[in-house]
C-alpha atoms as a printed R data frame, in Angstrom:
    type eleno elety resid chain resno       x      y       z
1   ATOM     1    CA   UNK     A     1  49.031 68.699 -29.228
2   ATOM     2    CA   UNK     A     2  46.060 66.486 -28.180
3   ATOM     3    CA   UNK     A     3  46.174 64.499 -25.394
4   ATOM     4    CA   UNK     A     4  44.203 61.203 -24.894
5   ATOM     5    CA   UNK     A     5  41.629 60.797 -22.125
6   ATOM     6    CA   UNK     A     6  42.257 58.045 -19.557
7   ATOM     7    CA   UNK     A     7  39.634 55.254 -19.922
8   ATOM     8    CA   UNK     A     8  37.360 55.475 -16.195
9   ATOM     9    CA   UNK     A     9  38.328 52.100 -14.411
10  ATOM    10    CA   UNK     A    10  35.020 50.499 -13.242
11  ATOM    11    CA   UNK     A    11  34.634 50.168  -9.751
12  ATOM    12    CA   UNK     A    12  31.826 47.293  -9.762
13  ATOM    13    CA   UNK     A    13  31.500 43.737  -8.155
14  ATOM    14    CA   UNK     A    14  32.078 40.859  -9.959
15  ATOM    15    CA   UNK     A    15  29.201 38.375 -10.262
16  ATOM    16    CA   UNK     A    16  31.019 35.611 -11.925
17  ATOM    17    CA   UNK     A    17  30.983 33.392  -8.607
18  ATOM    18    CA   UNK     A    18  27.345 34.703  -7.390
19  ATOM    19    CA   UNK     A    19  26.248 30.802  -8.760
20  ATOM    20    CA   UNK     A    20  28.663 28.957  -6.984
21  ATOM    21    CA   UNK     A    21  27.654 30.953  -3.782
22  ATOM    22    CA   UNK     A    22  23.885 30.324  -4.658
23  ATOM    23    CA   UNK     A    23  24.878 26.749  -5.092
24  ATOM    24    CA   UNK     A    24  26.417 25.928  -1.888
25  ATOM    25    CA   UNK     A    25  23.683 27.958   0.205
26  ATOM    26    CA   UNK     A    26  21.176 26.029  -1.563
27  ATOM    27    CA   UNK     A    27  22.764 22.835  -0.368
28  ATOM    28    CA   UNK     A    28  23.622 24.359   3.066
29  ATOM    29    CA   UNK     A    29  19.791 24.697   3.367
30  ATOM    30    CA   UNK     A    30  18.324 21.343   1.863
31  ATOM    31    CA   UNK     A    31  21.130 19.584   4.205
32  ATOM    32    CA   UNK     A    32  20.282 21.615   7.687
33  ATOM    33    CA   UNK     A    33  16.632 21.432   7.076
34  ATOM    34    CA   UNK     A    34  14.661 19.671   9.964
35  ATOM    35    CA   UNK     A    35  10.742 19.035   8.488
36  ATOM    36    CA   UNK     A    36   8.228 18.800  11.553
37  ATOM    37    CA   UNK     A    37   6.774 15.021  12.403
38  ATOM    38    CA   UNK     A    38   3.668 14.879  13.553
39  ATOM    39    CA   UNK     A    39   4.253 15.034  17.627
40  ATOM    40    CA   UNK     A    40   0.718 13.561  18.220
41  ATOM    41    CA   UNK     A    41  -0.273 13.226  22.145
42  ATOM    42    CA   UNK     A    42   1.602 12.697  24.837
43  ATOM    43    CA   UNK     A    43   0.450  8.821  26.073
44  ATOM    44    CA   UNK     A    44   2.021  6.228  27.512
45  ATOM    45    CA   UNK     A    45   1.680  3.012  25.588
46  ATOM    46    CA   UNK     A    46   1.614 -0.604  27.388
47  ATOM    47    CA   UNK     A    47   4.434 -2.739  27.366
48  ATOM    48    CA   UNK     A    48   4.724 -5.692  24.771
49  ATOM    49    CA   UNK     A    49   7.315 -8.780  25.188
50  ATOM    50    CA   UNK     A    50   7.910 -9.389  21.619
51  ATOM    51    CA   UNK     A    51   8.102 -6.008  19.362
52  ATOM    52    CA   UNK     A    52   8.488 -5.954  15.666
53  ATOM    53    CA   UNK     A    53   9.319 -2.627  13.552
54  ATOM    54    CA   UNK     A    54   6.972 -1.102  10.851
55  ATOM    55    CA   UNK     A    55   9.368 -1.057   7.633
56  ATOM    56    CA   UNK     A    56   8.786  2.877   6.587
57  ATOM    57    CA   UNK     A    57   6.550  5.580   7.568
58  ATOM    58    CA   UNK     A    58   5.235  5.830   3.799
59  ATOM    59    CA   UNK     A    59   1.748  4.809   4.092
60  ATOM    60    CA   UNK     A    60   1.227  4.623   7.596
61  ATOM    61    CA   UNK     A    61  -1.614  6.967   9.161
62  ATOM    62    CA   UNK     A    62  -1.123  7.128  12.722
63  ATOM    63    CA   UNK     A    63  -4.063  7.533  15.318
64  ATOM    64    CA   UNK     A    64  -3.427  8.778  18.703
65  ATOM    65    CA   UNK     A    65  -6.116  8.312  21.550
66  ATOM    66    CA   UNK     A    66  -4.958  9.312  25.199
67  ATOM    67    CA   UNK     A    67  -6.428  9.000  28.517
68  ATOM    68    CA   UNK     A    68  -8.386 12.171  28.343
69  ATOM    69    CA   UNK     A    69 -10.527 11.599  25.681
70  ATOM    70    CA   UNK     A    70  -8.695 13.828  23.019
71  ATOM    71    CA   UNK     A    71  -7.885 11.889  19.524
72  ATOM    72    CA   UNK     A    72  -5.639 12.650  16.768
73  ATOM    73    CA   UNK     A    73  -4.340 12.346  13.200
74  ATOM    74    CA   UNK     A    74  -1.759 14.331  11.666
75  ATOM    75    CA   UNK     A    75  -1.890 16.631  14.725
76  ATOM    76    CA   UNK     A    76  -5.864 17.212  14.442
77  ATOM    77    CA   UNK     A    77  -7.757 16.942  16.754
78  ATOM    78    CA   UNK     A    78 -11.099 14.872  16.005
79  ATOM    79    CA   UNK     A    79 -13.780 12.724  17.048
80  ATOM    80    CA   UNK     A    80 -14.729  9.326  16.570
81  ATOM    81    CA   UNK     A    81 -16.614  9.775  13.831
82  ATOM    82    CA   UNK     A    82 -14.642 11.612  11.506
83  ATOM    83    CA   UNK     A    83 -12.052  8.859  11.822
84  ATOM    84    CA   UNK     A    84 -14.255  7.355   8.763
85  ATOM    85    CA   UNK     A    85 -14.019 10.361   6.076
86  ATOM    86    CA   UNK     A    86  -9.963 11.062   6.528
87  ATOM    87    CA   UNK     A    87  -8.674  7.035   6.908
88  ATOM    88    CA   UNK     A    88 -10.978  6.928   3.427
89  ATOM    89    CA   UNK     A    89  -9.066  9.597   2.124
90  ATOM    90    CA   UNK     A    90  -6.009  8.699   2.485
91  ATOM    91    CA   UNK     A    91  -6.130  5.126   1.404
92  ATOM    92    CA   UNK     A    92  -7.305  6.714  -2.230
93  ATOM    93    CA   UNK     A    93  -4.474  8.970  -2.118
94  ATOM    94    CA   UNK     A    94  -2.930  7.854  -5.402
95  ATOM    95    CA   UNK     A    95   0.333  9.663  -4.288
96  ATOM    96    CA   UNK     A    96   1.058  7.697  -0.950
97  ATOM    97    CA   UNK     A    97  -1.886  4.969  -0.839
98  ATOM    98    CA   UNK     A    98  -2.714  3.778   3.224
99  ATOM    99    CA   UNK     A    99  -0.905  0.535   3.663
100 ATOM   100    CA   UNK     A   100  -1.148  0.422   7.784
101 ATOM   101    CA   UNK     A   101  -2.910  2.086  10.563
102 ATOM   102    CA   UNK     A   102  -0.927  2.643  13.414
103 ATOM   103    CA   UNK     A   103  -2.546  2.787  16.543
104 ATOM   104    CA   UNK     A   104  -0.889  4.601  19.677
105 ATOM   105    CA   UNK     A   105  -3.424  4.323  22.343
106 ATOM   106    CA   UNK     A   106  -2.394  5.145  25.982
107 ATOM   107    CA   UNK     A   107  -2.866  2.359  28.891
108 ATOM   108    CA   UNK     A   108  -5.338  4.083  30.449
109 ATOM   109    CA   UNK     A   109  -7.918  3.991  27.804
110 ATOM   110    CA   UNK     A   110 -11.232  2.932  28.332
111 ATOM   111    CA   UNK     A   111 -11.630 -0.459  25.476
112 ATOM   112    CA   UNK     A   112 -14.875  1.371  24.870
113 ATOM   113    CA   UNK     A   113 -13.625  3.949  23.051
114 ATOM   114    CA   UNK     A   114 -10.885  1.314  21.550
115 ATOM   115    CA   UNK     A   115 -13.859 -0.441  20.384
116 ATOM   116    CA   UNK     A   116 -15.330  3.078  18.458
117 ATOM   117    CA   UNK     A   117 -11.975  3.865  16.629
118 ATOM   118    CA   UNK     A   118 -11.859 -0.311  15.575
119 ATOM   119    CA   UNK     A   119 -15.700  0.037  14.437
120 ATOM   120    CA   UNK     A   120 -14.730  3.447  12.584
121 ATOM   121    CA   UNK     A   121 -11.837  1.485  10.525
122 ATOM   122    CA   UNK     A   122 -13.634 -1.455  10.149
123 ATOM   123    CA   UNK     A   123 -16.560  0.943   8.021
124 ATOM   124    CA   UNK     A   124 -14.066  2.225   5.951
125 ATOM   125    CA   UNK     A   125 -13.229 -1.215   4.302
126 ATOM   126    CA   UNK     A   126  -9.960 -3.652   3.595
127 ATOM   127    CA   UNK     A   127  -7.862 -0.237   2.953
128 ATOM   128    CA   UNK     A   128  -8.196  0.025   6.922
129 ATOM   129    CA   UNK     A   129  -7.583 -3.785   8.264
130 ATOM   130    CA   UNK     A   130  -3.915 -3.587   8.748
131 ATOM   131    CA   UNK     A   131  -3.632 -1.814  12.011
132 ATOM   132    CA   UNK     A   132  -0.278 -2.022  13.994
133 ATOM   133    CA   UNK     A   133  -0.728 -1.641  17.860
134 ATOM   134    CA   UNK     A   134   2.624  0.688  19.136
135 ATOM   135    CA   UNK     A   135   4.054 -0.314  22.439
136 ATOM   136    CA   UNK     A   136   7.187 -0.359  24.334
137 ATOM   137    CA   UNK     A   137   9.793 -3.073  25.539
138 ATOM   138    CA   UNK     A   138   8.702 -4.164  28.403
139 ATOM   139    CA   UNK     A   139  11.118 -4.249  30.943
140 ATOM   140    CA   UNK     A   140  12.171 -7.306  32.630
């Protein structure tokens, strides 16, 4: 008499929901996700009566100038002069063209050195003539 061998049960793990759990992490990431802003300096800007809001931060550069001297775009440090070459560049970004400069300039800074970043812009052309002073609410 012959007897039949027993099939071997496999003892593997099932992949049939790995997507769904690929999925959901995926999600779980894109919604937890905090991307860095630029911090820029620490100043303290003057106070303004009368405060309107910039509509986006999609085409704004912003420059940062405290009361030591140091000045900043995008969290680089610079001087005057190169203010020139990287406003330029991004206004001909064709991905995010430069619609306004943003200027956040402590109170204690000399309006000489307001006067350099202003003549930097100004060389650069129209792309840099819409510059946005940022203050606070002043309080009353």
């Amino acid at each position: 008499m012959k007897f039949k061998t027993k099939s071997k049960v496999g003892s593997g793990i099932s992949t049939a929901s790995m997507p769904d759990i690929i999925f959901m992490l995926l999600i779980f990431f894109m919604v937890c996700t905090v991307f860095k802003e630029s911090s820029g300096l620490k100043v303290i800007l003057p106070d303004a009566r009368k405060i309107e809001k910039l509509p986006g931060k999609r085409g704004v550069a912003v420059i940062w100038a405290d009361r030591a001297g140091n000045l900043t775009i995008d969290d680089k440090f610079l001087r005057p002069e190169d203010i020139r070459s990287i406003i330029y560049n991004k206004a001909i970004d064709p991905t995010s063209p430069l619609k306004i400069v943003s200027m956040r300039i402590d109170n204690q800074v000399d309006m000489e050195r307001v006067t350099a970043i202003h003549e930097e812009l100004r060389a650069v052309g129209e792309a840099a003539l819409n510059v946005n002073y940022s203050s606070r609410t002043a309080a009353e």
